[in-house]
KOLNU-226023 format. One record per residue (C-alpha): residue number from 0; residue in three letters; x, z, y; chain. Coordinates in steps of 0.02 Angstrom, whole numbers, plus 50000, padded with zeros to 5 digits. Each point is the difference from the previous one (the first is absolute). Example, Ala and Ser with C-alpha at 12.3 -4.5 7.8 and 13.67 -1.06 7.14 Angstrom:
REM KOLNU-226023
<site 0 "Ala" <50615 50390 49775> "A">
<site 1 "Ser" <50069 49967 50172> "A">
***
This chain:
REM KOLNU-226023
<site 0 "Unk" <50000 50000 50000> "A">
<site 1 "Unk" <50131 50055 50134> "A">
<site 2 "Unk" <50138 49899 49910> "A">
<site 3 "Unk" <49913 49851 50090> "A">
<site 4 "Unk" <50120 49976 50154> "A">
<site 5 "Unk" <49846 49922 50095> "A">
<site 6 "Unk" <49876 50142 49974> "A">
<site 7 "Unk" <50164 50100 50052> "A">
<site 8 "Unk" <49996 49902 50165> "A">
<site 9 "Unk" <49807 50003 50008> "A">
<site 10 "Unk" <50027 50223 50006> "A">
<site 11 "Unk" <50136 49991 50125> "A">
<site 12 "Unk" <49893 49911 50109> "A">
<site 13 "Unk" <49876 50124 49985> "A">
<site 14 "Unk" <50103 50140 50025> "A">
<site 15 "Unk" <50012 49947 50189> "A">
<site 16 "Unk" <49808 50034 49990> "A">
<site 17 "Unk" <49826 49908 49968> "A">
<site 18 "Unk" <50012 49810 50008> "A">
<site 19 "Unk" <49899 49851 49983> "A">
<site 20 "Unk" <50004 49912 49851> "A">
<site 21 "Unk" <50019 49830 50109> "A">
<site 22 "Unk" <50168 50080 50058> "A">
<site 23 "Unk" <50044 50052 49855> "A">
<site 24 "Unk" <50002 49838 49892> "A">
<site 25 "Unk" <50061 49918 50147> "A">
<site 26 "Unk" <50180 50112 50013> "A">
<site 27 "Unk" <49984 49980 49774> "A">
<site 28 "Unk" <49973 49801 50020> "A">
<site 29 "Unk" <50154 49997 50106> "A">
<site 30 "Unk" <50109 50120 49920> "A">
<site 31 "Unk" <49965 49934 49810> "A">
<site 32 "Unk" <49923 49832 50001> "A">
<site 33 "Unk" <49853 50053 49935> "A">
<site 34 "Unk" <49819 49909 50005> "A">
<site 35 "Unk" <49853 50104 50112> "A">
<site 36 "Unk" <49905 50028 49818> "A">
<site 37 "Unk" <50170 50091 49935> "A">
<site 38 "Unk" <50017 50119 50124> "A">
<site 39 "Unk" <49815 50052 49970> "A">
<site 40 "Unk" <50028 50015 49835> "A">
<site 41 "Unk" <50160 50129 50050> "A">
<site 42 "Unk" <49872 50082 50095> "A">
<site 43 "Unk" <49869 50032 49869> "A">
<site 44 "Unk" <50122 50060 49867> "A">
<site 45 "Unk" <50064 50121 50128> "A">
<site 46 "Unk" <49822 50060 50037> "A">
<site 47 "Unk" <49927 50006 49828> "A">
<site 48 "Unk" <50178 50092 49945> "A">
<site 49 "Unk" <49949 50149 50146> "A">
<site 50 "Unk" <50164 49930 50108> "A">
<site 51 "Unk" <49889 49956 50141> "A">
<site 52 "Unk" <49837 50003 50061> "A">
<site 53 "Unk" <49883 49875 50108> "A">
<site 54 "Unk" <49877 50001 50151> "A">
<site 55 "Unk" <49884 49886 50054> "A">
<site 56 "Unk" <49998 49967 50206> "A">
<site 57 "Unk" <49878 49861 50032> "A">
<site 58 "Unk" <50063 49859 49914> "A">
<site 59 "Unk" <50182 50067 49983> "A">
<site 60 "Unk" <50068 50103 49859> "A">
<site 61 "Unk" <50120 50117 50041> "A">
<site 62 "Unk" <50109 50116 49876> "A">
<site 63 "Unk" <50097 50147 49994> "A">
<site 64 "Unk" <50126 50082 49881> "A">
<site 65 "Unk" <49889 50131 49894> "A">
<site 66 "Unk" <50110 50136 49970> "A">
<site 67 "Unk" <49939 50093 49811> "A">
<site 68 "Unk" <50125 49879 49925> "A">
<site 69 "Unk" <50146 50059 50103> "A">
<site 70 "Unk" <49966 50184 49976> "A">
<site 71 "Unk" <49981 49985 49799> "A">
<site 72 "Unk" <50173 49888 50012> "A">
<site 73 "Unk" <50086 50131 50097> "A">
<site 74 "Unk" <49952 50138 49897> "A">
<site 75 "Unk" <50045 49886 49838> "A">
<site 76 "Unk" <50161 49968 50086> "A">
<site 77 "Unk" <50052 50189 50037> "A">
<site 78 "Unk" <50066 50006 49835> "A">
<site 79 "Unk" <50137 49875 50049> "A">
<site 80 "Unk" <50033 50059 50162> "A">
<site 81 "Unk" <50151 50126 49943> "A">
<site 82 "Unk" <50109 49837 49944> "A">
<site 83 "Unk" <49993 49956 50185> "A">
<site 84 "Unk" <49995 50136 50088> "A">
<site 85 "Unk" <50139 50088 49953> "A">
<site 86 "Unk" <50128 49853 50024> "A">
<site 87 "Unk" <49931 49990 50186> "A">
<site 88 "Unk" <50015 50205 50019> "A">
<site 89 "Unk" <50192 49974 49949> "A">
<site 90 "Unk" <50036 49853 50097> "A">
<site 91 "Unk" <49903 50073 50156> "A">
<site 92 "Unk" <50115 50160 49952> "A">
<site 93 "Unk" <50153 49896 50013> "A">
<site 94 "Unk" <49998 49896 50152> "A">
<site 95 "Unk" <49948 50158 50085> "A">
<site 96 "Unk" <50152 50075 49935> "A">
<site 97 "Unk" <50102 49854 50046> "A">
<site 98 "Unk" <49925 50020 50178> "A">
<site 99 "Unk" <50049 50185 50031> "A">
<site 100 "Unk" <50164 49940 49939> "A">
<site 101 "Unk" <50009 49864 50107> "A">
<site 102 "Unk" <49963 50114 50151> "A">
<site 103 "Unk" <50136 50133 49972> "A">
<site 104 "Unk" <50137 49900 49958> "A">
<site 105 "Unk" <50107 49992 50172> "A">
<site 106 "Unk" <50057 49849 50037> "A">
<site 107 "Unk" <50159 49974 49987> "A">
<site 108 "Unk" <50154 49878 50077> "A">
<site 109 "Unk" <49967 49828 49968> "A">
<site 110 "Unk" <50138 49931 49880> "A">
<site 111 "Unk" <50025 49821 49964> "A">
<site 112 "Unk" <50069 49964 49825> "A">
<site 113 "Unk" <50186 49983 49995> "A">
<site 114 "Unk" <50077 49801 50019> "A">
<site 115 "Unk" <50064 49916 49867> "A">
<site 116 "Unk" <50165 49951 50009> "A">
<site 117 "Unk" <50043 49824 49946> "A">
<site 118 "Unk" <50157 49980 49923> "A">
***
């Protein structure tokens, strides 16, 4: 369902908030290539799979990211979160560490490496 890198798209775009489906397939049509009909059909599979919902406004339909989905998906996901978390705790712990030391070492004289002599 999510694997699909246009459905991906189709979410981002509703991340930045409620949009017209007009808009929509016209930013997917661009992007991808694909036909009007296809980027309906993107849009039906993410409604009927909960991913987003859909409002009639006169004649326009506009949609929305429903978020269920991401709530189950982020609780499913807190099992996995240690393997990444802890790798960005330690490097977070070591460029701050590299930063202190940065800011107490005194400078010292500049020194240009030695010449070589040519024989």
């Amino acid at each position: 369902m999510l694997g699909d890198p246009v459905r991906r798209r189709i979410l981002q775009l509703l991340a930045e908030g409620e949009q017209r489906s007009g808009a929509i397939s016209e930013v997917i049509r661009t992007e991808f290539g694909i036909s009007q009909p296809a980027v309906s059909q993107h849009l039906k599979v993410l409604r009927d799979s909960g991913f987003a919902t859909v409002r009639a406004d006169g004649t326009r339909r506009l949609y929305a990211v429903a978020t269920g989905p991401f709530v189950e998906i982020d609780e499913w996901l807190d099992q996995f979160r240690r393997f990444w978390d802890q790798p960005l705790d330690a490097l977070a712990t070591e460029l701050a560490r590299e930063k202190r030391h940065r800011r107490t070492a005194a400078p010292g004289p500049r020194q240009d490496p030695p010449k070589e002599e040519k024989p």
